[in-house]
VOGU-3710 file (C-alpha; in Angstrom, 3 decimals, decimal comma):
1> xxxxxxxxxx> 5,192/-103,764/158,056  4,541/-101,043/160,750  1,548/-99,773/161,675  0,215/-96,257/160,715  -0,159/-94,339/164,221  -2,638/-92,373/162,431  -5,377/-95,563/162,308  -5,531/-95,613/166,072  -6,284/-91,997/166,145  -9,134/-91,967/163,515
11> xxxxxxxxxx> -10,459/-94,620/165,131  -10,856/-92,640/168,336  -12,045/-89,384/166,795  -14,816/-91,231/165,256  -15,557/-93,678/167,760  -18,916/-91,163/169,385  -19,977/-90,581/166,004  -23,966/-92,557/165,619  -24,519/-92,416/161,869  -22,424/-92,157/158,569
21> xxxxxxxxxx> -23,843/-91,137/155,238  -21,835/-90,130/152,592  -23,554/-88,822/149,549  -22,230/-90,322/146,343  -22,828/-90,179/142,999  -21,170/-92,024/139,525  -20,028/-88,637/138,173  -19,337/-84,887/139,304  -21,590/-82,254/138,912  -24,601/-83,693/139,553
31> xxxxxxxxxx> -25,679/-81,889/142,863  -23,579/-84,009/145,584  -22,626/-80,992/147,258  -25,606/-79,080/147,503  -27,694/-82,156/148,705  -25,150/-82,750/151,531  -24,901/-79,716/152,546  -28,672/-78,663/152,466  -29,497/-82,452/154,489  -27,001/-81,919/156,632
41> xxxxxxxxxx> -28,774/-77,794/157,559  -32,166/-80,451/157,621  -30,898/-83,071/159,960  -29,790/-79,878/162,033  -33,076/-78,016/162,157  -34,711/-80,988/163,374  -32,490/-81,080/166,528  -29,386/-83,348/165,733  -26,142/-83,177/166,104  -24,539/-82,988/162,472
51> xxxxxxxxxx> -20,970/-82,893/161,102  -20,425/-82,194/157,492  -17,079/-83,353/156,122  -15,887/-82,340/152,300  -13,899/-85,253/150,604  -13,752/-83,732/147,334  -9,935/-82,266/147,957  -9,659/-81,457/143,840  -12,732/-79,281/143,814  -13,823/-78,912/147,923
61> xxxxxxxxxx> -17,135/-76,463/147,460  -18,869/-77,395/151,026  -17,526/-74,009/152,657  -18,765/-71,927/149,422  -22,150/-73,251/149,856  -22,117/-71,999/153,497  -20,673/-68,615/152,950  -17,391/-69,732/154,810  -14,217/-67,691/154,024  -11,512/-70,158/153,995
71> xxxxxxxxxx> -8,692/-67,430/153,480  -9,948/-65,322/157,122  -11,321/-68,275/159,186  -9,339/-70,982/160,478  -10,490/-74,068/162,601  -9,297/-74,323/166,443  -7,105/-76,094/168,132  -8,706/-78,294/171,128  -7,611/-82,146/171,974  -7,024/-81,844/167,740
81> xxxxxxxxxx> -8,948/-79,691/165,398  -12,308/-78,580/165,802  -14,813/-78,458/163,133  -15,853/-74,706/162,316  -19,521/-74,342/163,648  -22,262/-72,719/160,934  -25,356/-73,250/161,630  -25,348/-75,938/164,153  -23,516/-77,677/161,511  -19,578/-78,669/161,845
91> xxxxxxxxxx> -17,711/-78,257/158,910  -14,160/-79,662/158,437  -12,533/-78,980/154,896  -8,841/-79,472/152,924  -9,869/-75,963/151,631  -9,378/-74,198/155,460  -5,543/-75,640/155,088  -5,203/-74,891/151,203  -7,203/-71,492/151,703  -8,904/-72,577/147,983
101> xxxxxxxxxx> -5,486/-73,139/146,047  -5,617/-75,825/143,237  -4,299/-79,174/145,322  -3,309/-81,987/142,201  -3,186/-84,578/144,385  -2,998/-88,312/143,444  -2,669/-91,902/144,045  -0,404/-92,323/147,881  -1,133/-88,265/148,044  -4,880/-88,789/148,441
111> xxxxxxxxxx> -4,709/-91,735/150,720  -2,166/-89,778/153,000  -4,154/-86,283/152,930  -7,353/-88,721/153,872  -5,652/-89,820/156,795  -4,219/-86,728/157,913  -7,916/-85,385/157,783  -9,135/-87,975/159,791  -6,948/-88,336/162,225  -6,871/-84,487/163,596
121> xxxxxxxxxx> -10,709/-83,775/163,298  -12,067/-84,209/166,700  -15,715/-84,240/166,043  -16,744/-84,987/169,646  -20,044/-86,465/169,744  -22,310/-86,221/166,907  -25,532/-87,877/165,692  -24,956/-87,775/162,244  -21,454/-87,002/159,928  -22,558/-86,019/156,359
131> xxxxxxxxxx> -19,233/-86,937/153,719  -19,790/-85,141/150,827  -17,815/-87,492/148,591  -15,543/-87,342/145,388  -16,988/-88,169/142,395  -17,332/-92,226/141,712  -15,042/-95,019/143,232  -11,679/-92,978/144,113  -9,425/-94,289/146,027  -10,921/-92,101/149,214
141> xxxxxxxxxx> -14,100/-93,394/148,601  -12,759/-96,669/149,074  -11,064/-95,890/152,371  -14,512/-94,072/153,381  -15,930/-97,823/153,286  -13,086/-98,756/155,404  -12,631/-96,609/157,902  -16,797/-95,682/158,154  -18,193/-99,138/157,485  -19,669/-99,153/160,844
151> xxxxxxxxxx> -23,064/-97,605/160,506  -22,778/-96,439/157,147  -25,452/-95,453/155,159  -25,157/-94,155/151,620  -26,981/-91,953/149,446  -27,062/-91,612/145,989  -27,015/-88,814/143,488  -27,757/-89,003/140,308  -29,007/-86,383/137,452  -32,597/-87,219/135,302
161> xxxxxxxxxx> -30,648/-88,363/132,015  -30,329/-91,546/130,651  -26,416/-91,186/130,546  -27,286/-91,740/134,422  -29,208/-94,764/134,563  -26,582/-97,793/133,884  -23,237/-96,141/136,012  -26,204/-95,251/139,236  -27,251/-98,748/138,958  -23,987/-99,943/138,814
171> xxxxxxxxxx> -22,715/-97,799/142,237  -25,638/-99,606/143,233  -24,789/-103,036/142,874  -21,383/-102,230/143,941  -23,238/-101,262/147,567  -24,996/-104,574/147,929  -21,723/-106,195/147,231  -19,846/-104,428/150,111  -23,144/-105,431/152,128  -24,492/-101,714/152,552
181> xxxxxxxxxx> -27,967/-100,290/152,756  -28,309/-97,656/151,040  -30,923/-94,560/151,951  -31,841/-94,692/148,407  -31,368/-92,394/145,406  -32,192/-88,284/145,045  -32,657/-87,414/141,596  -31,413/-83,558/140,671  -34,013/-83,060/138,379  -32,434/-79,856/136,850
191> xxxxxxxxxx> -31,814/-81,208/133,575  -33,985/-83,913/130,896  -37,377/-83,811/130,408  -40,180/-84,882/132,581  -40,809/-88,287/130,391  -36,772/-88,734/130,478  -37,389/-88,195/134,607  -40,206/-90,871/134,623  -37,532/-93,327/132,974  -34,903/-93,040/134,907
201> xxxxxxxxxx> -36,925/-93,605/137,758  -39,005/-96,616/136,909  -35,555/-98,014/135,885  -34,157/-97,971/139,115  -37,066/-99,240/140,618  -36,856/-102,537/138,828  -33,141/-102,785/140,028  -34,530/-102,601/142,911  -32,983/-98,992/143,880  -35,584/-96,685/145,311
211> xxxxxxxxxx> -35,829/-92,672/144,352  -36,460/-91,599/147,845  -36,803/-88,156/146,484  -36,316/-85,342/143,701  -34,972/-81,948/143,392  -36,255/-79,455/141,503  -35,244/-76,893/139,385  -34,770/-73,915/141,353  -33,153/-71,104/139,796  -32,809/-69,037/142,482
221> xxxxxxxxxx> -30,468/-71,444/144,661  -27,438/-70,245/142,616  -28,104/-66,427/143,872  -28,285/-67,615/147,059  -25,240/-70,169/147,490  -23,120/-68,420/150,479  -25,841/-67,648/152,599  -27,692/-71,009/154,896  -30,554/-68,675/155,750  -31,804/-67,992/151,963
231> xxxxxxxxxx> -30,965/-71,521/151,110  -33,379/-72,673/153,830  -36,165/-70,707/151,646  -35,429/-72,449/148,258  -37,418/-75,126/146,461  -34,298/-77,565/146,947  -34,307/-77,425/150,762  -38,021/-78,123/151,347  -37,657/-80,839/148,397  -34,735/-82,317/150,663
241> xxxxxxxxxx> -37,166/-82,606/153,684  -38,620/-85,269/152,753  -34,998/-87,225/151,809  -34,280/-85,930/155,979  -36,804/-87,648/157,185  -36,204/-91,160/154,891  -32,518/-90,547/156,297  -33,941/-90,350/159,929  -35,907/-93,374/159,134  -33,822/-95,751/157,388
251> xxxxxx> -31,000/-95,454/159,954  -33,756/-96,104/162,863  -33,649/-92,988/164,900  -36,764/-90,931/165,800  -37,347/-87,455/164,857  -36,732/-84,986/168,150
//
């Protein structure tokens, strides 16, 4: 069976790379992509060095958070493709190669466009790489816990419903299995009521899954998706701080 030449070079574009945490969740729509990319603006403010990588190549929605027009900007070539800078943050998308056409990708598809991804990115050195990931146990998810195993620290998403509770737990389990740690578990409080909120989270504290933090409701963060600087001022980025500094904490490195 021969060897994919593309393993060696993933291996080498991530080899400077600290910390991975890729933000998961049992379903889409439940705030993945607005808690990666607001932790990974956090982790950034407080003086790291931060790449944010979107995994979601069905719906990628990392560079519409950040105001970054896929159709004008293109990354740069250098030793392989360089992450565009916003922010401090580098951002590496399918959607700057697809410039936001539909991609129905599948099965071998995924798994090759994965690689592909992987193996051009040259990150350089970097103290954290945010993955915001595709919704449950896809096949790239999979291949995130093999190629990113090293160092790998996962976060959970999940919504305050009780449709949430059994398939979080169940991600969950499916961590301590693969012998992770995970952070813990954000809960997007934008939907359910506040008894509903109290459930869910004194369920997954006797599995033994800790809430780490919440985010509120914050109606003003749609009006502002596009634009880092007004997201910085919403009630979901300073509830986020606090899921920063558990980040900075559980993987044992020291705020700067």
């Amino acid at each position: 069976m021969s060897i994919d030449p593309r393993e060696y070079s993933i291996q080498m574009k991530l080899k400077d790379i600290s910390t991975f945490i890729p933000v998961m969740s049992y379903k889409g729509g439940v705030g993945k992509t607005t808690i990666s990319t607001l932790l990974s603006l956090c982790l950034a403010d407080v003086g790291y060095s931060v790449g944010l990588l979107d995994l979601d190549f069905t719906n990628p929605c990392v560079h519409r958070m950040l105001g970054i027009d896929v159709k004008k900007l293109m990354p740069k070539e250098e030793k392989g493709i360089l992450p565009v800078e916003i922010e401090n943050v580098g951002v590496m998308s399918i959607a700057f190669f697809t410039k936001d056409n539909p991609t129905p990708l599948r099965g071998a598809e995924l798994n090759d466009v994965f690689k592909e991804l992987l193996s051009i990115t040259a990150w350089g050195k970097l103290d954290f790489l945010i993955l915001d990931m595709p919704p449950g146990l896809s096949d790239v998810s999979l291949d995130v816990l093999k190629y990113f195993k090293r160092d790998l620290y996962p976060l959970i998403v999940s919504s305050s419903s009780r449709l949430a509770i059994v398939p979080t737990i169940n991600l969950f389990k499916l961590m301590k299995e693969l012998k992770l740690s995970p952070i813990g578990v954000v809960i997007n409080g934008g939907i359910g009521t506040m008894s509903v909120y109290r459930e869910v989270t004194e369920t997954y504290l006797r599995e033994g899954l800790e809430v780490i933090g919440s985010i509120e409701k914050d109606e003003k963060l749609e009006e502002v998706i596009g634009s880092p600087m007004e997201l910085r001022r919403t009630l979901a980025y300073a509830s986020i701080k606090k899921v920063c500094f558990r980040a900075l904490s559980t993987t044992k490195k020291v705020a700067s």
